[in-house]
N, C-alpha and C positions, 0 to 999 in steps of 0.2 A: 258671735258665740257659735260652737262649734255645736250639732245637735247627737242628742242617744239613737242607737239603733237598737230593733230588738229585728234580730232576722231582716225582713225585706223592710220592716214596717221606719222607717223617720219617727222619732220622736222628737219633743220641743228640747233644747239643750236646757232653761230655764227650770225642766221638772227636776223637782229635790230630791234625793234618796233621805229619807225622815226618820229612818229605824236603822239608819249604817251604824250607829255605835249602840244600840240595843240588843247585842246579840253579843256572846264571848263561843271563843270555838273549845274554851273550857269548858266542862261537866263536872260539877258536884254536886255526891249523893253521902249525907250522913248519918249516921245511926250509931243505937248504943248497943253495945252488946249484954250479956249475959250480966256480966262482972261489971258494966258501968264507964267500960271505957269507950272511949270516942271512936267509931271507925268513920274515916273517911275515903272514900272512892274515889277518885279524880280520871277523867277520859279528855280525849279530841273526839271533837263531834266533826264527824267525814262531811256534812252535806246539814242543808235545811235554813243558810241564812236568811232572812226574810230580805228582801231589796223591796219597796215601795218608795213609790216614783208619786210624786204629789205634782199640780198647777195649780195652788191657789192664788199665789200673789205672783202669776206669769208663766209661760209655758204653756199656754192653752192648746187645744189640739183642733185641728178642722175636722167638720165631719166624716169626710172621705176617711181619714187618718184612720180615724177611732174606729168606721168601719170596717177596715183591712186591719187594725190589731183584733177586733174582735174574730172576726176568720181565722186568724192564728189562731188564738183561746179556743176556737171550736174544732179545730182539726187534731181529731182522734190518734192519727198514727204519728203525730210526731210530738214524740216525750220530754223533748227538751230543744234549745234554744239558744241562739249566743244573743246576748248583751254585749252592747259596747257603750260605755255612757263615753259622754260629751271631753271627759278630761283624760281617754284614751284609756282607761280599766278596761278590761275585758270579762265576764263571766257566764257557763253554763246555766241558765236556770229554766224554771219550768213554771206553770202559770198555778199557782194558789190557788186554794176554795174560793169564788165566786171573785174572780181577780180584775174585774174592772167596775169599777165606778165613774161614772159619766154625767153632768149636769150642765144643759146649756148656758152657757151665758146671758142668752136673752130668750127666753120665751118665745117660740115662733111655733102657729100654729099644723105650718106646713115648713119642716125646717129643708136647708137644701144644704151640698156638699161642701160647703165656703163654710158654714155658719161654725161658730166659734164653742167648744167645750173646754168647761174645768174637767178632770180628769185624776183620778189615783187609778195606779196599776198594781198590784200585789203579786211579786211573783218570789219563788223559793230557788236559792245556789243549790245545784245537786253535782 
């Protein structure tokens, strides 16, 4: 299986996009007016789809991995990012409010760069 990239970082090809069909790039906003009739607004939303990348049942990440995505996430001058998942899509996105969650698979007290994490990423198409 072919793996994600985000920038430099590997990701596992097994992580899921979990919220691809939770998003419409339609907008509607409805209201009544004065008289009682229906207005409805309808747009295209330019930007903001949520991509979250999950490893629970496979896809785990090495430490090292998760280390160098996290350095991404912390680097202030760069606003955005290319995505490539595993099945050749391509997208700009940029990392979410608090976009990685990390939990080792096994408990070690002194972990090292081998040791194995489940992993969600949360990051927004811009």
């Amino acid at each position: 299986m072919a793996d994600h990239t985000l920038a430099t970082v590997t990701l596992p090809g097994d992580m899921i996009w979990v919220d691809e069909f939770n998003w419409s790039p339609v907008q509607r906003a409805t209201e009544y007016s004065l008289a009682g009739a229906l207005i409805v607004d309808i747009g295209e939303r330019q930007a903001g789809r949520p991509i979250t990348l999950k490893s629970d049942t496979g896809g785990w990440m090495r430490r090292s991995a998760l280390q160098a995505l996290y350095a991404l996430a912390a680097d202030p001058d760069v606003s955005s990012r290319t995505l490539t998942l595993a099945d050749g899509r391509v997208f700009t996105v940029a990392f979410a409010d608090d976009p990685i969650e990390a939990e080792p698979v096994i408990d070690y007290s002194i972990p090292g760069t081998d040791d194995w994490y489940v992993v969600t990423l949360q990051l927004l198409e811009v």
